[in-house]
N, C-alpha and C positions, 0 to 999 in steps of 0.2 A: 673598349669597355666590355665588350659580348664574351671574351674571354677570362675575365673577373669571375665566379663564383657567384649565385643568383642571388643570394643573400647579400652580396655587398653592392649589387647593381641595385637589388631595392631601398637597401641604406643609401647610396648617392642619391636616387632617384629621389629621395624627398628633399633633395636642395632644388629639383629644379624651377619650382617658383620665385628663387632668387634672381634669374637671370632668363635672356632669350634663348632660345632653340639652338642656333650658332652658338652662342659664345658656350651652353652648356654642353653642346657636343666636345668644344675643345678642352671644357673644364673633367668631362669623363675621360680624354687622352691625358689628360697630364697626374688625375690622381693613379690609375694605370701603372701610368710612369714612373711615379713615385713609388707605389706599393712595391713592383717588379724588381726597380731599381734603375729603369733606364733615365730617369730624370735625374740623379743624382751629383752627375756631372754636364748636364748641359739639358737644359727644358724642352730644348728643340728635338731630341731624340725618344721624344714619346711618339710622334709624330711616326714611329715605325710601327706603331698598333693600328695608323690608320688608313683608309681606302688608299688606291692610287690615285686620286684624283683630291685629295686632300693637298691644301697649302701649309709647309711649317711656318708659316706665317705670321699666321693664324695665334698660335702657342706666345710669340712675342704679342701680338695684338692684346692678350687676355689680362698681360702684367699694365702695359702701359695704356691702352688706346678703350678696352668695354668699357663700359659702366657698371659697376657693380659696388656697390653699398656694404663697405664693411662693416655698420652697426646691424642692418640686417644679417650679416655672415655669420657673426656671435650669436646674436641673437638667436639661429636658428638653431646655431650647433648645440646653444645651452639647453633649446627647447628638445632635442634629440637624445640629446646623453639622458634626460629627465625621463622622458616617454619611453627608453627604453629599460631604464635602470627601475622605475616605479611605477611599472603600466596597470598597477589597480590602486593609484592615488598618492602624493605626495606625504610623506612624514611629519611629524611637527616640525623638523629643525634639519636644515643641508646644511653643509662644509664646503667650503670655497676655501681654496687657498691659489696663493698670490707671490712672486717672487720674478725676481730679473734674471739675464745670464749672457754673457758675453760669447759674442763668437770673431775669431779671427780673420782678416783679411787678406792673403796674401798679396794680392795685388789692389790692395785699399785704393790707392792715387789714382784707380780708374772709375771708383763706385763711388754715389752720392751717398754724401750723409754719413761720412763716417767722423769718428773721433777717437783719442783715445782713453783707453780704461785700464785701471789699473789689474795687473795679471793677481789673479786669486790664489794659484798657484805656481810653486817656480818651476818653470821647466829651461831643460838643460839647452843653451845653445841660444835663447830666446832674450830678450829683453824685460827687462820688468813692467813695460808697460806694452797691453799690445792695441792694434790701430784696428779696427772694426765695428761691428753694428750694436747694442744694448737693444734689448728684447723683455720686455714685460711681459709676462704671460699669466692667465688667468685656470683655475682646474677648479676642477670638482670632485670633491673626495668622496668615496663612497666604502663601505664595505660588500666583500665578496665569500661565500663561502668553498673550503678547501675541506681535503682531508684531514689537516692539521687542524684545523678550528677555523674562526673568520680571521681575515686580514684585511686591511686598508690598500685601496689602490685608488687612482685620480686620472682623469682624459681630459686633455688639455681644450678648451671652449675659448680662447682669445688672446690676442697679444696686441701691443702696439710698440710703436718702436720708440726709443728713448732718443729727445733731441733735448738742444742747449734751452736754458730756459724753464724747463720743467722738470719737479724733482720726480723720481719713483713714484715715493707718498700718492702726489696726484695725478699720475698714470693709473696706479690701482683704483683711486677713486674714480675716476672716468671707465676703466675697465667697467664696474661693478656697473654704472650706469646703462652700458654700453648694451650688456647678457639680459638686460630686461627682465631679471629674474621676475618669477610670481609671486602676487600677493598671498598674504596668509598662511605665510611659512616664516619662522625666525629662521634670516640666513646671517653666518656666522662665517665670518674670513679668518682663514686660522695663518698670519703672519710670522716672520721674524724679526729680530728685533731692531734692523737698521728699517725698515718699513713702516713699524710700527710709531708712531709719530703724532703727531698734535693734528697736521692737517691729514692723516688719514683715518684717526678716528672722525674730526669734524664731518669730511666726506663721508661717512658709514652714517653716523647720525642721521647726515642730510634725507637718506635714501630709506631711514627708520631699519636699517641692517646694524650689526652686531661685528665685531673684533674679538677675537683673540690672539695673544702674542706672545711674548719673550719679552722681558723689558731689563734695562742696566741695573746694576744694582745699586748704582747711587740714585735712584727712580723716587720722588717723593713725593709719599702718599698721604692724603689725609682721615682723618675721623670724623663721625659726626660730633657737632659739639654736646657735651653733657648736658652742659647748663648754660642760659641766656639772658642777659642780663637785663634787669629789672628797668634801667631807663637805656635809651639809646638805637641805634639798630641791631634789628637783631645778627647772631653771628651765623654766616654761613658753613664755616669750618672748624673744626675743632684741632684736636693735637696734631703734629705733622712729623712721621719719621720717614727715614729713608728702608728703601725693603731689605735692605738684609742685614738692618739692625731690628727688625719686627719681632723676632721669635728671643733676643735677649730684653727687650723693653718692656715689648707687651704680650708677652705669651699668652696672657690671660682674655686674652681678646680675640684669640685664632683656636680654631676649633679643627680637632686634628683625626685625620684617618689614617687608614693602608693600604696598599693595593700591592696586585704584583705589576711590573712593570720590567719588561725586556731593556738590560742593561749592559753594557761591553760584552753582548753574545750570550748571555745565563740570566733566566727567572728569575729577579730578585724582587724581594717585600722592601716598599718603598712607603714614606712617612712624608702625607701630603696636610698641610698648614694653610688654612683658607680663614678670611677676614673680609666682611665687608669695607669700601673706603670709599672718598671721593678724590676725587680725580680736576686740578685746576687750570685755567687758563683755555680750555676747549672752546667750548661756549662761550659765548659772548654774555657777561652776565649772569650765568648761570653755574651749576652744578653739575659734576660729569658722575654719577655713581657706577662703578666697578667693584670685580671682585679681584683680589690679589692671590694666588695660588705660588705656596712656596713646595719645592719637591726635595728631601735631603733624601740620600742611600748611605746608612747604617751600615758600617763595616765598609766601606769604601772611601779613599780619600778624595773627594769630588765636591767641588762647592758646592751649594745649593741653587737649583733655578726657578728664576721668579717669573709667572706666568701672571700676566692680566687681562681679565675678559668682562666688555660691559653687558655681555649678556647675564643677566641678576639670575634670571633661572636656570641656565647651563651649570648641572651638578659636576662640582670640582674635578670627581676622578675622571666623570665623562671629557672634560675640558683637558685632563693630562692624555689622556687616550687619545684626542683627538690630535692635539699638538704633538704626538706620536706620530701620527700619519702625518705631517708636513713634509717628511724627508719625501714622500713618493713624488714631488713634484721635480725631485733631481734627479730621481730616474727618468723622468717626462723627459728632461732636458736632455740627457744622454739619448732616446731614443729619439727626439727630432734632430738631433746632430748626426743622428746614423742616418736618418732617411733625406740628409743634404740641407739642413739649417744656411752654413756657412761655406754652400759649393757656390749660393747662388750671382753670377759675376755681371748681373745687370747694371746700369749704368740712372735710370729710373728712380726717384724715389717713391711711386708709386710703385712700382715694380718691386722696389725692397719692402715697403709696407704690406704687399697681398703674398708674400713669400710664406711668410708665419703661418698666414692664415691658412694656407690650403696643406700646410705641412701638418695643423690641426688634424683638419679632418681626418688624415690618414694614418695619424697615431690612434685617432676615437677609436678606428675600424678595429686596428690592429690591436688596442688594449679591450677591446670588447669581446675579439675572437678570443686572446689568452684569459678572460677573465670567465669565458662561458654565457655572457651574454648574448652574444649574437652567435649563433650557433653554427658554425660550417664545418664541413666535412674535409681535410684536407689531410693527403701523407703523410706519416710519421715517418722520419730519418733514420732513426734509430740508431743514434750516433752515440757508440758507448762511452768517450769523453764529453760529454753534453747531455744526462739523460735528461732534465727538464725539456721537456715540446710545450709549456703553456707559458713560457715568456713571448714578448712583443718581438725580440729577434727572431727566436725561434720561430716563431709563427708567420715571420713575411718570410723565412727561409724556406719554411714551406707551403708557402704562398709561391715564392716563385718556383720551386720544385712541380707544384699542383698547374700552374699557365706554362713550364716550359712548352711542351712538347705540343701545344697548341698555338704557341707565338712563332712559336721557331720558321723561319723562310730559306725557302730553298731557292740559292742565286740560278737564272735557266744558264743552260749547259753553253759556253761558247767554243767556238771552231779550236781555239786555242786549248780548254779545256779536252774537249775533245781526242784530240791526238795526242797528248801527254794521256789519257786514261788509255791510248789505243797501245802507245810507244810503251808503257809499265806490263 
C-alpha cells in the first residue's frame, strides 16, 4: 500500500477502525491490487506488493475466515463519500439511487450461490439466460462541477447479493437501513420502475426516507375527495385514474412547466405536468400522499414518462433532473466489472458476499480522483485517440502508469541467466 499515492493511503487509512491491524494490512494488499490491477484475475496476486515474509494466505483468510461486519463497511463508506463531498455541512436533501446487475459465471458449477437470470441483453453465441451472481448495489448521486456546467456523477456505498426468497424491492430496503444515513436530511432514492414497488416504498416510509421513480402507465392514482358525505364514514379517496390517461381527463388539475432537458443527444424544452395524488394499499390503514410528474417532448414521437415521488416538497423539475442522473449508476456498474466484479472464482459464500464490497471502495477512490475531489497528482498519457484523463478508466490507467516503475521487481540474476547474457 506505501506505493499508492499519499492521498489515497489517507483515504484507506480511515477504514481502519473497521478491522484488526492484520487483517487491515491484508485489506491495504488487496485494494493495491485491485486499483493496479493485479487482483483482477486472481486475489492471491496482490500478495506481490507485499514483504517476503508475507503469507498469500492471508488474502484467502480475509474473504472467508476475519470478521468483519458488513453493515459497518457501508456504513463507513456512506459516512466517507458525505465527509468528503460536504465537509462544511450536509444539504437539505441527498440522492441515493438504487438498482441490480448481473454478472456472468463461466465456471458457475464451482461457486456458491449461483442461479440463473435472465440475459438483459442478446449476445452473440450465448444463451438467453445466463448462470451467475445478482448484485444489488446502493450510490450516492451527487453533483460535480466541469467546464461545461455541472453534471451528475454517483460512488457506489453498498451491495448485497440477491438469493431465492427475497425480492430486489427488499434488498434496497435493507440496503437503505444498512448506510445508516444521518438524521436531518430528506433522503430521497431515485429508482426504476421494476424497483419501484409497494413494499419498497413501505420500507422508505419505515426509515421516514423518501422515493422517487418511474412508474407503468397503467399506475393508478388517486385524488383527494371533494366532498364527504354527510352521514357515514368518511371517504378516504377520491376519483381514481390511471397516469396516462391524466393529462386527457383531468388536465385541469395538473399544473404545468418547462424545462430544458438533454434528449436523444440535443437540448430540448420539455413540458413537465405535476399533480398532487394519493397513493393505495402501502400502509396499512392509511394514506400514501405522492406527487405524479408527467414529462412529454414536443416535436418528438416519444411517449410520455411518468415519474412518482413521495417527497411532497421535492420541486417537480428538481425531481426530473434528478431522475436524469439515475443512469450514472450503469456507468458504476460498468466500472466494477472492469475492476473484476465477475473474475472473482471463490467457492465461499461469504467470500462472494465481501467481493462487492471492497470493489466499492475502490471505485469511491477512483470516481473521486476523476471528479476532482480528492485531489492527486498523477501522469497524463496523453493519448490522442482518448483525450478525456478525468474518467474512472482513465484514471486507474494512470494510476498504474504513476506505481509502475515503483512496483516493478527485478528477478536476481541466475547462472543460467547468466551465460545466455555472456553467450549474446
Amino acid at each position: 500500500m506505501e506505493s499508492l499515492p499519499s492521498q489515497l493511503i489517507t483515504f484507506i487509512n480511515q477504514l481502519r477502525p473497521l478491522m484488526r491491524r492484520e487483517v487491515f494490512d491484508t485489506f491495504g494488499l488487496l485494494l493495491t491490487g485491485i486499483l493496479v490491477g493485479e487482483a483482477k484475475h486472481g486475489t492471491v496476486r496482490s500478495s506481490v506488493f507485499a514483504s517476503g515474509n508475507y503469507w498469500p494466505q492471508r488474502l484467502s483468510d480475509l474473504f472467508c475466515r476475519h470478521k468483519l461486519s458488513h453493515q459497518s463497511l457501508m456504513a463507513a463508506l456512506a459516512r466517507l463519500a458525505l465527509g468528503h463531498l460536504y465537509p462544511h455541512g450536509l444539504p437539505e436533501r441527498l440522492f441515493w439511487v438504487a438498482d441490480a446487475t448481473h454478472t456472468e459465471k463461466p465456471f458457475a458449477e464451482r461457486i456458491a450461490s449461483t442461479g440463473l437470470f435472465h440475459r438483459t441483453k442478446r449476445v452473440m453465441g450465448r444463451a438467453k439466460h445466463l448462470k451467475g451472481h445478482c448484485y444489488v448495489y446502493a450510490a450516492h448521486l451527487y453533483r460535480y462541477s466541469t467546464e461545461r456546467g455541472s453534471r451528475w456523477a454517483s460512488v457506489l456505498c453498498g451491495a448485497l447479493l440477491y438469493v431465492k426468497g427475497r425480492s430486489i424491492p427488499e434488498l434496497v430496503g435493507q440496503l437503505a437501513g444498512h448506510l445508516r444515513l444521518p438524521a436531518g436530511v430528506r433522503h430521497v432514492w431515485v429508482v426504476d420502475r421494476g424497483i419501484l414497488s409497494r413494499p419498497r416504498m413501505r420500507a422508505t416510509s419505515a426509515l421516514s426516507q423518501f422515493v422517487l421513480g418511474r412508474v407503468r402507465c397503467n399506475t393508478v392514482v388517486y385524488f383527494a375527495p371533494r366532498r364527504q358525505p354527510r352521514r357515514g364514514r368518511p371517504r378516504a379517496y377520491g376519483q381514481k385514474c390511471r397516469v396516462d390517461r391524466l393529462l386527457s381527463r383531468f388536465p385541469q388539475w395538473l399544473g404545468e412547466q418547462k424545462m430544458v432537458l438533454r434528449v436523444r443527444g440535443k437540448e430540448r424544452i420539455v413540458k413537465v405536468h405535476d399533480a398532487p395524488v394519493l397513493l393505495r394499499g402501502i400502509l396499512s390503514g392509511q394514506v400514501m400522499p405522492a406527487r405524479v410528474i408527467l414529462i412529454t417532448v414536443p416535436g418528438l414521437k416519444l411517449k410520455p414518462w411518468y415519474l412518482v415521488t413521495t417527497d411532497m416538497e421535492l420541486e417537480p423539475r428538481s425531481a426530473v433532473r434528478a431522475y436524469d442522473g439515475r443512469y450514472q449508476i450503469e456507468t458504476n456498474f460498468d466500472e466494477v466489472k472492469e475492476l473484476g466484479l465477475g473474475h472473482y472464482q471463490g467457492r465461499s459464500g461469504q467470500g462472494v458476499r465481501r467481493w462487492p464490497l471492497f470493489l466499492c471502495v475502490a471505485q469511491m477512490m477512483l470516481q473521486f480522483i476523476a471528479t476532482g475531489v480528492l485531489p492527486v497528482e498523477l501522469p497524463a498519457l496523453n493519448w490522442s485517440w482518448y483525450e478525456r484523463e478525468n474518467t474512472v478508466g482513465q484514471v486507474r490507467r494512470r494510476l498504474i502508469e504513476n506505481c509502475r516503475p515503483r512496483l516493478s521487481r527485478r528477478k536476481a540474476e541466475t547462472a543460467t541467466m547468466q551465460k545466455m547474457r555472456e553467450a549474446a
